[in-house]
N, C-alpha and C positions, 0 to 999 in steps of 0.2 A: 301712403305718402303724406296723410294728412295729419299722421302723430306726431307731436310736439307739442315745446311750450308756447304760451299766447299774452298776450298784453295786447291794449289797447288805451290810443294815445289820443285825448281829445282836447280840441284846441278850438278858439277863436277868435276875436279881434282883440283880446285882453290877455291873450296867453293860452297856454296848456297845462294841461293834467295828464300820468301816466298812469293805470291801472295798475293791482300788482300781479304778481305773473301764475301763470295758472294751466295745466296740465291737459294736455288731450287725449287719450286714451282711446283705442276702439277696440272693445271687448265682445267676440260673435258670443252667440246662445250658447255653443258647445264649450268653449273658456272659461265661461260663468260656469256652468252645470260642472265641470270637470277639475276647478277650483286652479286653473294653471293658464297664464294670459301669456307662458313665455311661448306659447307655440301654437301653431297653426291646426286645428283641426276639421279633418272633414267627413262628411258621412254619408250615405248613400243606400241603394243605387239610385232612388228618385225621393222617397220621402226623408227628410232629415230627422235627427233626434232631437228630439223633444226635451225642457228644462222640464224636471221634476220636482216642487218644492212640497211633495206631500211622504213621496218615499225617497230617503238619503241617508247616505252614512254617515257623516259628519257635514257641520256646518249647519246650510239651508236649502240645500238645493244638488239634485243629481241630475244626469243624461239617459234619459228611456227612451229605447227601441220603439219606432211606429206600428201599428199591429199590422201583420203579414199573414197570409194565407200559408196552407203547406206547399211541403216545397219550394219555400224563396227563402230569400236571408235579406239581411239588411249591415249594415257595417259603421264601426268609424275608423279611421286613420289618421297617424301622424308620421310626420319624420321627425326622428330624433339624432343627434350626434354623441356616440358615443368615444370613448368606455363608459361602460359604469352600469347601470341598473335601473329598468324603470317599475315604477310599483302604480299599484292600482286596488282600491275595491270594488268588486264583482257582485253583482246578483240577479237570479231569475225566481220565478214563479218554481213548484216543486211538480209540476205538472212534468206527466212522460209524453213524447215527441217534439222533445226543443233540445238545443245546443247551443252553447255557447263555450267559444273558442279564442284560442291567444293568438296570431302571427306577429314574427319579427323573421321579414322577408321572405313572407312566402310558405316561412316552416310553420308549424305548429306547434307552439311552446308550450300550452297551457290549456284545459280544458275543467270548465266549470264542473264543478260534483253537487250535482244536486242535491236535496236531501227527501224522503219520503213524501208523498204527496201527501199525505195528515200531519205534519209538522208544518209550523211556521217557517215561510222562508226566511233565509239569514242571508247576512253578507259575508264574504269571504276575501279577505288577504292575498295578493298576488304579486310577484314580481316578477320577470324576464329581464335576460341578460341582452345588456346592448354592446355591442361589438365597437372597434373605430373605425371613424369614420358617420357615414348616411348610413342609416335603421331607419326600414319602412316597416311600422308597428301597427296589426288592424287586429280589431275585433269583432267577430263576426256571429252575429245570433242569428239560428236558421229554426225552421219550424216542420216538421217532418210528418206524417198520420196521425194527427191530432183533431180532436174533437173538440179540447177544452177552448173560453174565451178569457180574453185578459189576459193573455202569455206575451208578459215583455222581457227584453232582460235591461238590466241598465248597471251604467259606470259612474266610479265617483272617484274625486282623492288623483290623479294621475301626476305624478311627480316623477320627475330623474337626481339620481344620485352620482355623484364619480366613488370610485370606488374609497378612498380617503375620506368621504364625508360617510360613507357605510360602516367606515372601519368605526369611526370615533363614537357613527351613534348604537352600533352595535355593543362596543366598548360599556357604554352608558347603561342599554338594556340586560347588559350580562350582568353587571355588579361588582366585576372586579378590575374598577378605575383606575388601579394604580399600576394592573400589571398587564403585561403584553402578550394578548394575543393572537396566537397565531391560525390562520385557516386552510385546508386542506381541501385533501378530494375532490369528489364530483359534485356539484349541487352548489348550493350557497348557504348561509344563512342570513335571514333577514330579521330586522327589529317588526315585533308583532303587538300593538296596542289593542288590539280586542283580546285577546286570551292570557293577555300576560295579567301578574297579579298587582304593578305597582302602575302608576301613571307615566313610568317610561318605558313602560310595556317587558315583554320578554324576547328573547331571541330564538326563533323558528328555523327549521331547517326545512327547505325546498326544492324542489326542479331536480332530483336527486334521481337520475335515471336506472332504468331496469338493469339489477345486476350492481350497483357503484353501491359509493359511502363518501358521507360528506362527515367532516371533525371539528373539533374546537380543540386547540390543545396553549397550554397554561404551562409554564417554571415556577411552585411556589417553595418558598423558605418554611420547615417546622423545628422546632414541635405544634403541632394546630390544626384546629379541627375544621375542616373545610364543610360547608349544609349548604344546598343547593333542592331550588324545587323543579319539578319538572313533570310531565304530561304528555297523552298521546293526543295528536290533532286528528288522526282517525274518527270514524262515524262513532264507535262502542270503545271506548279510553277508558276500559276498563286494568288495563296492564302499557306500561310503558316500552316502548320499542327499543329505549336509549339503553346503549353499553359503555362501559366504565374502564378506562386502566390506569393503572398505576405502576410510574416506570414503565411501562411494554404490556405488565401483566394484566390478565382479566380481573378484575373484579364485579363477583356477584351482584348485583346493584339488592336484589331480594332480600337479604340478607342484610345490607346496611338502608334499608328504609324504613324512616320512623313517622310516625303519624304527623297526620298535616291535618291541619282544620279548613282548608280547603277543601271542595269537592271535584273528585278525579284527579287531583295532585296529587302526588307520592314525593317526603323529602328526603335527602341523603345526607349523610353525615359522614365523612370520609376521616378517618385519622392521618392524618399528614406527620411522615416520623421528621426526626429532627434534619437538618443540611436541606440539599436543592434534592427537588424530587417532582417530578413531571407528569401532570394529570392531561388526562383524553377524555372527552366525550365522542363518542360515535353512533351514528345512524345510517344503518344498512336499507336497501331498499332489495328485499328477495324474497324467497317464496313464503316464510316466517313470517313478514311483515311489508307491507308497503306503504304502511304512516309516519307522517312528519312529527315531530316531537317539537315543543317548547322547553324552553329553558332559563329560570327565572330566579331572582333573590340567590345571586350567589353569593357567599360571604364567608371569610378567612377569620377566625379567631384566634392568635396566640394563644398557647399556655404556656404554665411555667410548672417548675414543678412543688409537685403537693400530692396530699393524699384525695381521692375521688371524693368527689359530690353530686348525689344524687339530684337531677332537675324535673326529671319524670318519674312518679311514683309509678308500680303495677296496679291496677285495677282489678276489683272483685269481679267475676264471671260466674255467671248461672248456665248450665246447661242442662239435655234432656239425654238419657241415655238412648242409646251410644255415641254420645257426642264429640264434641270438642270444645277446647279453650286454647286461647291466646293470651300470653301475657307480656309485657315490656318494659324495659326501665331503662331511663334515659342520663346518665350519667358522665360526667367528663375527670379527667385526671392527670398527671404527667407522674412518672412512668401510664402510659395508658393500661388503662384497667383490664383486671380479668373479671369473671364473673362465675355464680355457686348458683343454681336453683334450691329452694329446698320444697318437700310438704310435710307441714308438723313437725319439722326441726329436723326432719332425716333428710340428708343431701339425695338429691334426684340424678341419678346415674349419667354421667356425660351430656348433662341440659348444662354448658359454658358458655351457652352463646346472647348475646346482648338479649334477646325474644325468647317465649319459651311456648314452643308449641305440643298441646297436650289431648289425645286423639284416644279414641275406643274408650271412652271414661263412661262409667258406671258409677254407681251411689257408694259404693265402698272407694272412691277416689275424690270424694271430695275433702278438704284440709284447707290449713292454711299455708298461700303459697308466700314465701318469702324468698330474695335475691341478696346474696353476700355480692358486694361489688369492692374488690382491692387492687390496691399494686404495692410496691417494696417499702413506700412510706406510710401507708395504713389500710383501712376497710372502713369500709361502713354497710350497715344491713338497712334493709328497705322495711319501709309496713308493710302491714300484713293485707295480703289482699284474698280475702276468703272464695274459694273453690267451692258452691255450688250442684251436686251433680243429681238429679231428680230422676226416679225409673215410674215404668209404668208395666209393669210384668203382665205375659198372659199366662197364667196359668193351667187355665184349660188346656191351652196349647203344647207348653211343658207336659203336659200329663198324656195328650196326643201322640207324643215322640216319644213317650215312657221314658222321658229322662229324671230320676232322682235329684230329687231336691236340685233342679232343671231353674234355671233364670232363663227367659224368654221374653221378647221385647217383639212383637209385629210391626214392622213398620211403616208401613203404609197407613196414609190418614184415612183414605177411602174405604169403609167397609165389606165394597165388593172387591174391593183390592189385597185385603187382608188371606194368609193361611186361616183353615179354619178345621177343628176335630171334625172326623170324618168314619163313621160307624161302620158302612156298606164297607169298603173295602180296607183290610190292613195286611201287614206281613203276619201279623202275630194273634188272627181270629178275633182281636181286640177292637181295637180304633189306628186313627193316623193324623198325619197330618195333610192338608190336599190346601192343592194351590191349581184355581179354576180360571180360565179366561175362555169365553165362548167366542166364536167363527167369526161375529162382528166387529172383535176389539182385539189391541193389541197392546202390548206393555211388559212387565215384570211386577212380582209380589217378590218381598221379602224377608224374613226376619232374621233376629242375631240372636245370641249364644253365649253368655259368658264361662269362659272357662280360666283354671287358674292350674298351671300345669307344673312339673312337666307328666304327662300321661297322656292314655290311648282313647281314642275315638270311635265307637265303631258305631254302622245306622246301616240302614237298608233304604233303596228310593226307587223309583220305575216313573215312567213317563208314557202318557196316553195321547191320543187321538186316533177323529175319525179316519186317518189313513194314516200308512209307516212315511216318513219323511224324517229329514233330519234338521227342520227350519228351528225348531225349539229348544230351550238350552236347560238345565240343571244345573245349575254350579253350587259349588263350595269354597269362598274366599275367608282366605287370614289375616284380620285386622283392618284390610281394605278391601272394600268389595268393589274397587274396580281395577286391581290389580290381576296379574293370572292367575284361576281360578287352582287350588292344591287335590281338587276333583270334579268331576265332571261330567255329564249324561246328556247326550245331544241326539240317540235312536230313539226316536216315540211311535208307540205302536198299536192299533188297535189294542184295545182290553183284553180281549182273550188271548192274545200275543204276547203282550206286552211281560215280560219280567220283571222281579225284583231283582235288584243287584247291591250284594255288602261291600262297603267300603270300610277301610281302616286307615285311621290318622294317627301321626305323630301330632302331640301338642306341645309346643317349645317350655323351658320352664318360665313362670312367670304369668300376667293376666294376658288373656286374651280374648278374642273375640271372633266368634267365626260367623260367615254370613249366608245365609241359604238362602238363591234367588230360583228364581223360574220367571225364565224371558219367553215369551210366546210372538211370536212373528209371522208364523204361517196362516194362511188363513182358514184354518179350520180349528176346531175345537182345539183346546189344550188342556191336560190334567199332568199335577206332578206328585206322588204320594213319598211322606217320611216318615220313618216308622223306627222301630225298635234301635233305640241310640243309647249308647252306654258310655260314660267315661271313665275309664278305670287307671288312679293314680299310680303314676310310677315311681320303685323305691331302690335307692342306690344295689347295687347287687348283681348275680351273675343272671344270665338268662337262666329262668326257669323251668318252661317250654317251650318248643317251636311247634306251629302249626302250618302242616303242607297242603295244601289244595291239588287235588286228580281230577284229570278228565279221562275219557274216553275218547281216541282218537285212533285211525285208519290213516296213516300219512302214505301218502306215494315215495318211493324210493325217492332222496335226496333233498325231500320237503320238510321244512324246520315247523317245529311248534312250539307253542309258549307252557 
């Protein structure tokens, strides 16, 4: 009752003076730390929260929790009048048996995510939704079978919004000022200044419950190219959660991302065709993903038409066989453009896509790569961006699998992790090749194979250990060794058990690359041998022999055999 203005009138046998007027204010500790004097805060249950001016988010000064024993909590509270939205920064120690929690009436809205206890604690961005009417809003840090000392958590930044002052500054953080958007689903999105990339931050999506999806969706006018950046707020934002449509439909977002000089952003560049044409972002919360995304630097460029101009050159690439390379070019146009990979001037088969990605490459695949990029009013070609491709052949090993004039590549960096020529045992009284992991260790050995087809495959292999199981694996992959394997040996058998077994491959025409692992998991010994391997090319023509394989079998009446 004592807030108000003041003056002070003084007077005496000659007259008076009137002071000028002047403001009284009474601000508790929790208003100062909490940086918001429009509201009552209180906190509890006996010790109060404490003004922080060494650890805060902004400004000078935060609100930290009193230290507590396990098993209690401590709290603060307000009422607020809603609609609208109230926000907060959050932070504790990374220490395990603590919590910190959101209520608005009771529910539990919000619950701090820690981060590993060897990382730097951080502060973290929150908002809850306030209903109309009285919202009783508390935060409660408790402290559970805990050994550590120094575990507080504290609050900074607490402010309310009505939904119209959300929209405007939303509007603001999104980038696209001029046009109307609209919000959807479940969750919200909020303006986020820590992770966004400009100083009016980005726009975050939140509170997005199990199962829902919260949207953003936009009517823009083309022809023009719509670039937006965007990021996972997940722990490892190494891949973005967000989904794209255009009109209704999906779009790949993969596929139209182009490099950002940011770390952990991914940017898009959307082709926007000519008339009204209606963009969506969406963020799912399910069993794929349960991260919040940002979303930042959005912006609309007309174009007009012309023939393309190249803005991103493709970049030279070095690699190690059996590698890969990446290449991109970044170009705008109206009619919008199509695109031509080439290497060494020969167009590269069905690479039309803005990226061009280039896998199993060997030292006979390096060139230079160039992109023809046109539409109806012209073309233009890119530099040259030089393809790189370095081998490191084992040849002993080549000669191990008796493969003629054999490319052979081990790949493992570790020594004892390498196939190695192998005298004691082969199919062929010779040598082999043997892939060893002993009873203490587990792993996979591998090596690749270039081949250049189309023609047949054939090789011998058996699989050992000190007892039969079938924990162990043998495989044979084509072009990618982590696809399903085109053969296979999974029975390991003591040694004097243990068989060879021939296989025969189809090899498609064209280069390719086949991969020979042995994954050992069980815990006893492991041996895998490869032995007599031939490729023999194939020439347009009729079949010239067939070869049938017999066994000797005893079947019981009405028993089928292979």
């Amino acid at each position: 009752e004592m807030v108000g203005n003041y003056h002070v009138e003084i007077t005496n046998d000659y007259g008076s003076t009137t002071s000028e007027m002047t403001s009284l204010k009474v601000v508790n500790t929790l208003q100062e730390a909490l940086d918001n004097g429009d509201y009552a805060f209180d906190s509890g249950p006996e010790e109060t929260w404490s003004l922080d001016e060494t650890i805060h988010f902004s400004d000078e000064d935060s609100a930290r929790s009193p230290e507590i024993e396990n098993n209690q909590s401590t709290w603060v509270e307000v009422e607020v009048e809603g609609p609208g939205m109230l926000f907060f920064n959050w932070r504790t120690t990374n220490d395990y048996g603590q919590e910190f929690r959101c209520f608005v009436n009771g529910e539990v809205m919000d619950v701090f995510q820690k981060d590993y206890s060897w990382k730097e604690p951080r502060w973290l961005s929150s908002a809850v939704k306030i209903e109309e009417g009285e919202n009783s809003v508390k935060w409660e840090y408790t402290k559970q079978d805990s050994f550590s000392q120094n575990m507080y958590g504290w609050l900074d930044d607490v402010y309310f919004f009505t939904w119209e002052e959300i929209k405007e500054a939303a509007v603001a953080a999104f980038g696209l000022e001029d046009m109307e958007l609209e919000f959807g689903g479940e969750g919200m999105w909020i303006t986020d200044s820590i992770n966004g990339l400009d100083g009016e931050g980005g726009l975050a999506s939140t509170g997005i419950p199990n199962g829902g999806k919260s949207w953003i969706e936009v009517t823009l006018d083309g022809p023009a190219y719509m670039e937006f950046h965007h990021k996972s707020l997940g722990e490892f934002p190494r891949s973005s959660p967000l989904q794209f449509s255009l009109d209704d439909t999906f779009v790949d977002l993969e596929w139209l991302d182009y490099s950002a000089d940011e770390i952990d952003w991914f940017r898009g560049v959307i082709e926007i065709p000519e008339a009204e044409h209606k963009v969506r972002w969406v963020v799912e919360n399910n069993l794929m993903s349960t991260d919040n995304v940002i979303i930042d630097l959005v912006e609309l460029s007309l174009v007009e038409e012309g023939e393309p101009e190249i803005y991103l050159e493709p970049e030279a690439n070095e690699t190690q066989a059996p590698g890969f390379a990446f290449f991109e070019v970044e170009a705008r146009g109206y009619p919008f453009p199509t695109y031509q990979w080439f290497r060494d001037g020969e167009p590269l088969e069905g690479e039309i896509a803005r990226v061009l990605w280039l896998d199993n490459l060997w030292e006979d695949d390096s060139g230079e790569i160039t992109v023809v990029v046109s539409n109806e009013l012209g073309e233009v070609e890119s530099q040259v961006a030089d393809l790189i491709v370095t081998e490191i052949l084992d040849e002993e090993l080549a000669d191990a699998i008796d493969l003629e004039n054999g490319r052979v590549i081990n790949m493992n960096v570790e020594e004892e992790r390498k196939w190695s020529r192998f005298t004691s045992k082969s199919s062929d009284g010779e040598d082999s090749a043997r892939g060893y992991v002993p009873s203490n260790d587990w792993g996979y050995q591998t090596f690749a194979v270039r081949f250049e087809g189309p023609g047949y495959l054939t090789f011998k292999w058996r699989l050992e250990s000190s007892l039969e199981h079938v924990d162990d694996f043998l495989g044979c992959f084509l072009d990618d060794e982590y696809s399903d394997p085109v053969a296979f040996l999974y029975e390991a058998n003591l040694s004097p058990r243990a068989k060879w077994h021939d296989n025969r491959l189809i090899i498609p025409e064209g280069r390719h690359t086949l991969y020979f692992t042995f994954e050992k998991w069980s815990d006893r010994m492991g041996k895998a041998y490869i032995d007599e391997m031939v490729f023999t090319k194939a020439e347009l023509g009729k079949p010239t022999s067939v070869t049938a394989s017999s066994v000797e079998e005893e079947p019981d009446l009405g028993q089928s055999i292979e």
